[in-house]
C-alpha positions in Angstrom: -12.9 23.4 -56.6 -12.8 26.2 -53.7 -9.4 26.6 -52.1 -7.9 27.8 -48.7 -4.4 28.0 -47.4 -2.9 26.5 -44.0 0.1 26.5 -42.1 2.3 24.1 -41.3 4.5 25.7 -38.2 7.8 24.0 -36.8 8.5 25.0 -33.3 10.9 23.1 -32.2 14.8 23.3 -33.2 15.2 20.0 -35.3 13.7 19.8 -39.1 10.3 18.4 -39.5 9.1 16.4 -42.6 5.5 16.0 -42.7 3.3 14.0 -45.4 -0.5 14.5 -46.1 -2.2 10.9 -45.1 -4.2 9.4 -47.8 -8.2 9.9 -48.2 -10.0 7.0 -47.7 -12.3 6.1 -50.9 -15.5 6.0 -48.9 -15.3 10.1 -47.5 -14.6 10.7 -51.4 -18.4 10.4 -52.1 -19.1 13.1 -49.8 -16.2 15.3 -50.5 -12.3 15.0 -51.8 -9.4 17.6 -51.1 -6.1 17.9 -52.7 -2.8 20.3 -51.4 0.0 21.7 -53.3 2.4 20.2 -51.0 1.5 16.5 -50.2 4.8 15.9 -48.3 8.0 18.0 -47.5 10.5 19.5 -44.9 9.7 22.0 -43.1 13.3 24.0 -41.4 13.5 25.1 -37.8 11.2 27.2 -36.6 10.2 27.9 -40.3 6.5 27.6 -41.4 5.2 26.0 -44.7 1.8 27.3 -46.6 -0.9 24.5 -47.9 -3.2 25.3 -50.5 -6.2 22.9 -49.9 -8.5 22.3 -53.0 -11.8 21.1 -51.6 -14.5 20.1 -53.8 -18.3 18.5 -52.6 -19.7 16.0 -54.0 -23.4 16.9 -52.7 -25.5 19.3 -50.9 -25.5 20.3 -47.7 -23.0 20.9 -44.8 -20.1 18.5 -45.1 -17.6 17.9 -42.8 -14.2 15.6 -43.5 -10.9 15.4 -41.5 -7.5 15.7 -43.3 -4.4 14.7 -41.8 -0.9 15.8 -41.5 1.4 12.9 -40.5 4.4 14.3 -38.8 7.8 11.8 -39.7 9.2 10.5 -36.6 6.8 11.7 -34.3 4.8 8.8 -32.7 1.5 10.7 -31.5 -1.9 10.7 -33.9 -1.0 12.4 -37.0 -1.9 16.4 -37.8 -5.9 16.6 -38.1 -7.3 19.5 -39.8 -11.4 19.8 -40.2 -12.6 21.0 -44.0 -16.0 22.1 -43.7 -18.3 23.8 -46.5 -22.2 23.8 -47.0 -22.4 22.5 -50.6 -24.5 24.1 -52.8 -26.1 24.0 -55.8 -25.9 25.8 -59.1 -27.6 29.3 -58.8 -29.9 30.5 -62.4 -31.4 33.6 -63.0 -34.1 34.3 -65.7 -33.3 36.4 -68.4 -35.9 38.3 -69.3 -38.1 38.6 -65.8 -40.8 38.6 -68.2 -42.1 37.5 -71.5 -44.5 40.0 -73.1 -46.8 38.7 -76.2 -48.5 41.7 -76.9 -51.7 40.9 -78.7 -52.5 37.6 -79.9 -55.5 35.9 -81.5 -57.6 33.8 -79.3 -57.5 30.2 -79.6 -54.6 30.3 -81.9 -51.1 29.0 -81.6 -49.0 31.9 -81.7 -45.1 30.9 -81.0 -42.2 34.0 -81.1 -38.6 33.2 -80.4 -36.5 34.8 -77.2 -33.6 36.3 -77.7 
């Protein structure tokens, strides 16, 4: 899981409760998010910080809308874009090389890496 922190701001003089809208199943193949705060109350002119755990579910650029529904406010909820280029697991070999030394032709010779 990677995270990132928002910011819910409150400009206006009245206390605002907000609530993260649910993820639809299908967008969870591609990717699913999760926050700290799903819902809460944000004071006056106050400001509340989101973490946003955000984890892909394959490679490639994804791209999946979360939204913020704001309580008693009748316009389309909050939409914030999570984007991240998914990525697979990165190896390195250990050693860069493998010496034998000498060796008998046409002989099975086997030595054990360490």
């Amino acid at each position: 899981r990677y995270k990132k922190v928002i910011e819910l701001v409150n400009h206006s003089d009245l206390p605002a409760k907000f609530e993260l809208q649910p993820q639809d199943e299908i967008s969870r193949c591609v990717a699913s998010y999760d926050v700290d705060y799903a819902k809460g109350t944000i004071e006056p002119f106050l400001s509340r910080t989101i973490t946003v755990s955000f984890t892909t579910e394959r490679l490639e650029k994804v791209q999946l809308p979360m939204w913020f529904k704001i309580v008693g406010h009748e316009d389309t909820p909050l939409e914030i874009q999570c984007i991240a280029n998914g990525i697979g697991p990165r190896l390195v070999l250990k050693p860069p090389a493998v010496k034998w030394g000498d060796i008998d032709v046409l002989k099975h010779s086997e030595r054990t890496l360490k």
